[in-house]
KOLSE-744610 format. One record per residue (C-alpha): x, y, z. Coordinates in steps of 0.2 Angstrom, whole numbers, padded with zeros to 4 digits, always signed. Layout:
XYZ...
END
This chain:
+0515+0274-0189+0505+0260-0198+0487+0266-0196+0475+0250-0186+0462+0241-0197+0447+0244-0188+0433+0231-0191+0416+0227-0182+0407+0210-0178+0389+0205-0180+0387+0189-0173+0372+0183-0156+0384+0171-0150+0392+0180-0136+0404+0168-0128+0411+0169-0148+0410+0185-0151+0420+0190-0137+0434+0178-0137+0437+0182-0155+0440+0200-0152+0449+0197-0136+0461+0187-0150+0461+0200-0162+0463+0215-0152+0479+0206-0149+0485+0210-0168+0495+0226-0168+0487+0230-0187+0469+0227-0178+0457+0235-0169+0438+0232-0164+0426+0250-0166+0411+0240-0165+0404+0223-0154+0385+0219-0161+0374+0204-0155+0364+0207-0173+0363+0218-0189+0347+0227-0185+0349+0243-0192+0368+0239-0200+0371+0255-0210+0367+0266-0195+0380+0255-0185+0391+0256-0198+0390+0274-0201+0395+0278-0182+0408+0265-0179+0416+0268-0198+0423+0250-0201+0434+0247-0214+0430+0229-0213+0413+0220-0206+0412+0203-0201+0396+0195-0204+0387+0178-0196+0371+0173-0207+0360+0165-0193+0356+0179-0182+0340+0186-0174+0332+0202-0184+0340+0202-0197+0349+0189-0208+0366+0192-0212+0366+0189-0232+0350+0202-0232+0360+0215-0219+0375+0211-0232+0364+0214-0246+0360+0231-0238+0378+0236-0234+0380+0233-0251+0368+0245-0260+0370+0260-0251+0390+0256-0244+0398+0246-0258+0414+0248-0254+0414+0242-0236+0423+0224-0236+0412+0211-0228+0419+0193-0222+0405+0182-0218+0408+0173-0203+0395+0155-0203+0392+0138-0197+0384+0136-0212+0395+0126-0228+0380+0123-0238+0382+0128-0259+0365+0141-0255+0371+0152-0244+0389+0152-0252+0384+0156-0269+0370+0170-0261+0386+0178-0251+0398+0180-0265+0384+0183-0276+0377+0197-0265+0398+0204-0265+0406+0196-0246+0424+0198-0249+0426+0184-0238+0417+0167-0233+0425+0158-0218+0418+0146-0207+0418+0147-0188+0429+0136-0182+0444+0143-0192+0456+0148-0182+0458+0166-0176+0477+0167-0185+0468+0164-0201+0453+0176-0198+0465+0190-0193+0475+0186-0210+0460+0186-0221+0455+0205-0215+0473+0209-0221+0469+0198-0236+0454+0209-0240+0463+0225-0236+0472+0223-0250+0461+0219-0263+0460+0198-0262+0447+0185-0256+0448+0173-0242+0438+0158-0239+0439+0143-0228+0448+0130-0239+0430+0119-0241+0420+0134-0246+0433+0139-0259+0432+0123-0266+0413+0122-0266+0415+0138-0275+0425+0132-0289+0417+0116-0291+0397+0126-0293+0409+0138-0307+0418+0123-0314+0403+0112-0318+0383+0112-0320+0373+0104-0306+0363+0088-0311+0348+0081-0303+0348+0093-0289+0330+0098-0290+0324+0091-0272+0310+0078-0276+0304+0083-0293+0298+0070-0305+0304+0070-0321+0289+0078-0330+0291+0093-0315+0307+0095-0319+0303+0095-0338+0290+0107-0334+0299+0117-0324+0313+0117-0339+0303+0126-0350+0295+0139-0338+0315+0144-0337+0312+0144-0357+0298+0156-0355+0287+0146-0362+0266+0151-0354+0257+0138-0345+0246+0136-0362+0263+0133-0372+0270+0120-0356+0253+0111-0360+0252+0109-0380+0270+0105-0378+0271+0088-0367+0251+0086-0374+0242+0087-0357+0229+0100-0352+0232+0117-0344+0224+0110-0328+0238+0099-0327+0250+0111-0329+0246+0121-0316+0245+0104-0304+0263+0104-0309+0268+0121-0305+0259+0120-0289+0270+0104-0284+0286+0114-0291+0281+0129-0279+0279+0118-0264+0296+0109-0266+0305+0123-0271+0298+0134-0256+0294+0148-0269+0278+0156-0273+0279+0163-0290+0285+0155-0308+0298+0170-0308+0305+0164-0290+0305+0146-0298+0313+0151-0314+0328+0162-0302+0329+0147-0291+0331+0134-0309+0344+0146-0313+0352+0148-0300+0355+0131-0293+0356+0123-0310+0340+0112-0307+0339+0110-0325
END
């Protein structure tokens, strides 16, 4: 006998939740070993419930689901995590597969599909909702321009050549201004970036493409 897939669900939204794994448990290859309204303390739950599959939501109370997949994957790497989301936007997409989700679908994909992508991961592939594969392959196929969110365009080149490792001293002699106005600028890049240190702006620069 074919043995079950067993998977478990972190997602808060109950009425969700449930009516996914009343479909689900439908599925003769499927079984549910674990129903959870958040993924505070996910490895423990893990551990006792043994998964082979986890699906994720990202906006949940306690703990978020990219962080709580983060975790799952440093100390259980080879657990497969879909993540299960709302959320479409290129950020949280490129932080997922980045952090190693098997999986990126969106929630209102129907229940036939999520069911197919567990099989999907089980045997070694990737499934994402049809829009997030193509953000996917559009952020790998091409640089992204002019997406550093109100930055002028002597932020932006300041903020270039921090991402070159140039010091604030070397920033200044560089564009001819004094180090007091570098630092103005750096200020300005921190508050529009939401970061609080030039090595958080320099991984954001990167990682979004901002220059």
């Amino acid at each position: 006998m074919r043995k079950k897939t067993c998977y478990i669900i972190c997602e808060d939204n109950n009425d969700y939740r449930e009516s996914l794994m009343a479909f689900l448990d439908e599925d003769d290859e499927l079984v549910c070993c674990g129903s959870f309204e958040n993924a505070e303390n996910i490895i423990n739950k893990i551990n006792t419930s043994q998964p082979d599959v986890v699906l994720m939501d990202i906006d949940m109370p306690v703990k978020n689901g990219i962080e709580a997949l983060k975790e799952i994957k440093q100390s259980l790497p080879e657990k497969e995590v879909i993540m299960l989301t709302v959320f479409e936007d290129r950020e949280n997409v490129f932080e997922a597969v980045c952090a190693g989700a098997s999986g990126y679908l969106l929630k209102n994909t129907s229940p036939v599909i999520i069911a197919e992508s567990i099989r999907v991961v089980m045997n070694g592939g990737a499934a994402m909702t049809p829009v997030i594969a193509r953000k996917a392959l559009q952020f790998f196929q091409k640089p992204l321009k002019n997406n550093a969110p109100g930055l002028t365009a002597q932020e932006q080149q300041v903020l270039k050549l921090l991402v070159n490792g140039l010091s604030y001293k070397m920033i200044a002699a560089k564009i001819d201004v004094v180090i007091d106005t570098i630092r103005y600028h750096i200020k300005k890049i921190y508050d529009k970036l939401h970061v609080h240190s030039a090595p958080e702006a320099v991984a954001k620069a990167i990682r979004d493409k901002l220059v």
